[in-house]
C-alpha positions, -999 to 999 in steps of 0.1 A, spaced: 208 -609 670 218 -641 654 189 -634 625 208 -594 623 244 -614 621 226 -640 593 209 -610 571 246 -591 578 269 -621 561 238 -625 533 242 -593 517 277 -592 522 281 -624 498 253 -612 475 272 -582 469 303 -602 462 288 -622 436 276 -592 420 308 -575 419 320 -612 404 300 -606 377 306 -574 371 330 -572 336 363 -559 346 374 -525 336 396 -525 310 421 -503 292 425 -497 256 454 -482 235 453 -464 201 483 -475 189 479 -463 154 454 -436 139 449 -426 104 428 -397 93 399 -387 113 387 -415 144 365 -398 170 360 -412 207 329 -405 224 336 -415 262 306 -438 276 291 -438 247 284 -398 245 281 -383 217 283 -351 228 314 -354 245 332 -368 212 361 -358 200 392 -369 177 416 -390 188 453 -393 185 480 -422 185 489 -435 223 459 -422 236 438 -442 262 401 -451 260 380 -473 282 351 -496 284 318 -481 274 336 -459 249 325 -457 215 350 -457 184 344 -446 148 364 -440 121 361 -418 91 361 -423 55 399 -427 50 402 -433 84 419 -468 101 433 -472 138 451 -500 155 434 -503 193 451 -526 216 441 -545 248 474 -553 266 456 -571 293 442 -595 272 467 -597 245 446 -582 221 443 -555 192 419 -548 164 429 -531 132 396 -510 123 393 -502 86 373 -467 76 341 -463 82 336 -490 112 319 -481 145 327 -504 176 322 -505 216 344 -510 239 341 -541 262 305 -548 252 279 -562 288 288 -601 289 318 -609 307 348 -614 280 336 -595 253 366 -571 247 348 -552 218 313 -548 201 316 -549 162 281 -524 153 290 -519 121 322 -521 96 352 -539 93 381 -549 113 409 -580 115 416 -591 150 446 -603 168 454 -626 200 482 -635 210 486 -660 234 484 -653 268 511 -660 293 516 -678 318 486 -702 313 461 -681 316 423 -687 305 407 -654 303 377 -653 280 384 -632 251 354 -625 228 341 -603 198 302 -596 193 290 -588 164 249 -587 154 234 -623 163 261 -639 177 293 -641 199 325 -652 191 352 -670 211 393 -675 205 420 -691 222 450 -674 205 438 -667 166 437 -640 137 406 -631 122 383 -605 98 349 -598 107 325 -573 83 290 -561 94 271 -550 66 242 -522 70 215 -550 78 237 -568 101 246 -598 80 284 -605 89 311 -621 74 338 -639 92 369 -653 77 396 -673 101 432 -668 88 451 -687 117 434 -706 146 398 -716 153 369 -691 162 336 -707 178 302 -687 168 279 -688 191 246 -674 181 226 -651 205 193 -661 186 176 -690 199 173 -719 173 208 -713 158 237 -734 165 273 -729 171 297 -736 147 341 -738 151 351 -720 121 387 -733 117 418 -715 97 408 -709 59 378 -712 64 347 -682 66 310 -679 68 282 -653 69 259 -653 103 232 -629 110 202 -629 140 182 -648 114 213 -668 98 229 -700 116 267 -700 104 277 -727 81 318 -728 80 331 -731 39 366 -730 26 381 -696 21 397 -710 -16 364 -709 -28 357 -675 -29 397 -667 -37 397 -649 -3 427 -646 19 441 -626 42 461 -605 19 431 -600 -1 411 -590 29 437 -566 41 434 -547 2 395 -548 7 382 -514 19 352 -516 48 318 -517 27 288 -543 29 302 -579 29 298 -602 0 268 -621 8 265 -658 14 261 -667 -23 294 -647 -32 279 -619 -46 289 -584 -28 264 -564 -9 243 -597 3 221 -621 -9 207 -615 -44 237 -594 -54 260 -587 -80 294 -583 -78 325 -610 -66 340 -608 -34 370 -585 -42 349 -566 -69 340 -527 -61 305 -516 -50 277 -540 -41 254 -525 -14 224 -537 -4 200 -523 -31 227 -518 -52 228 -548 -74 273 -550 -76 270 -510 -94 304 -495 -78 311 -458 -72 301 -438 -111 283 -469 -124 244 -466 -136 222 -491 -127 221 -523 -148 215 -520 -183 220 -484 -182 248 -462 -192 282 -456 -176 290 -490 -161 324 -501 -155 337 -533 -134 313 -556 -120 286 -542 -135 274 -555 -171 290 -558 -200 297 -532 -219 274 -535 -253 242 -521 -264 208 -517 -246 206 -547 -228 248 -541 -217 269 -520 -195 274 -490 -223 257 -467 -238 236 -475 -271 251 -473 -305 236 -447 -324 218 -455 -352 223 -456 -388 200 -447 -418 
């Protein structure tokens, strides 16, 4: 009997740690939508379906936006809300307990406020490689195609912590950024260096981030920060730009000259 009484109050604290654990449910509001941003509930794509200013979604959810497309999604349990730019795809309330939002790939600038009455819920972002924590801050995060972000702090501090083991965390404090990956340890530099702010960042459409040597589209890059195009195998050529050397370049592609420039050759004279 006492062993049945024992086994009884065992489970019933077992399942109460589990239950502890457990993120809770949350609720998120689309506060603003723009053009074309689908929700698929639970992640299910086959139950997507466009979604409309002050509508609801929930933890699990999925959220993309379209090519023009931009929403504002609020947490007003946690004080929160995320501006998503086009062409961004993010979870809702990601496994680990705090994580509000799961960044897969895109751009967006997030808000806290800070939370009342003294509380201390954990209020986190992840992104690809690593996690990142706030107490009351305003931030942009990018994720390019191969998962190399960029982070830039505009008020506050942000602490990286990186999921991959071998990489240390880093406090990334206001005007400052860095570039963090599952293979890349974040290194916080000044934001003045790159002439990026958060006005600029707000003019800057979503597209691969400029990579850690300040070159768009990633390491080995051409292109500036604010300058259009600059994938990842695009070498800095923008929408209706050849490749380098070649014909048709514009902006942040070569100069504009003979063979070895941006424009077409000269033709030749007899």
């Amino acid at each position: 009997m006492i062993r049945q009484a024992l086994l009884v109050i065992l489970a019933a604290a077992t399942g109460s740690a589990a239950l502890a654990g457990d993120p809770e449910p949350l609720t998120y509001r689309f506060d603003e939508v723009k053009s074309k941003v689908m929700r698929a509930p639970g992640g299910d794509e086959k139950k997507e379906a466009r979604v409309e200013a002050g509508e609801t979604a929930a933890g699990g959810d999925h959220v993309r936006t379209g090519f023009w497309a931009k929403a504002v999604l609020s947490v007003p349990e946690r004080s929160s809300r995320f501006e998503i730019s086009s062409s961004t795809r993010v979870r809702l309330q990601g496994d680990e307990p705090g994580v509000l939002l799961v960044l897969e790939k895109g751009k967006l600038k997030a808000i806290f406020d800070a939370l009342t009455g003294g509380a201390t819920v954990e209020r986190k972002v992840a992104a690809p490689g690593a996690m990142l924590a706030v107490r009351g801050t305003r931030y942009g995060l990018e994720v390019g195609d191969d998962g190399e972000t960029l982070l830039a702090v505009f008020e506050g501090t942000v602490e990286v912590l990186p999921t991959s083991p071998g990489l240390g965390p880093a406090r990334v404090k206001a005007d400052e950024f860095c570039f963090f990956g599952p293979r890349m340890a974040p290194r916080p530099q000044p934001m003045r260096e790159r002439g990026m702010t958060e006005k600029s960042w707000g003019r800057r459409e979503a597209g691969p981030p400029p990579g850690p040597d300040g070159r768009s589209g990633g390491p080995n890059q051409q292109g500036g920060p604010n300058q259009p195009g600059g994938g990842p195998s695009s070498r800095g050529t923008g929408p209706g730009m050849g490749p380098p050397g070649g014909p048709g370049q514009g902006p942040g592609g070569q100069s504009p000259g003979g063979p070895s420039g941006g424009g077409p050759s000269k033709p030749r004279t007899e």
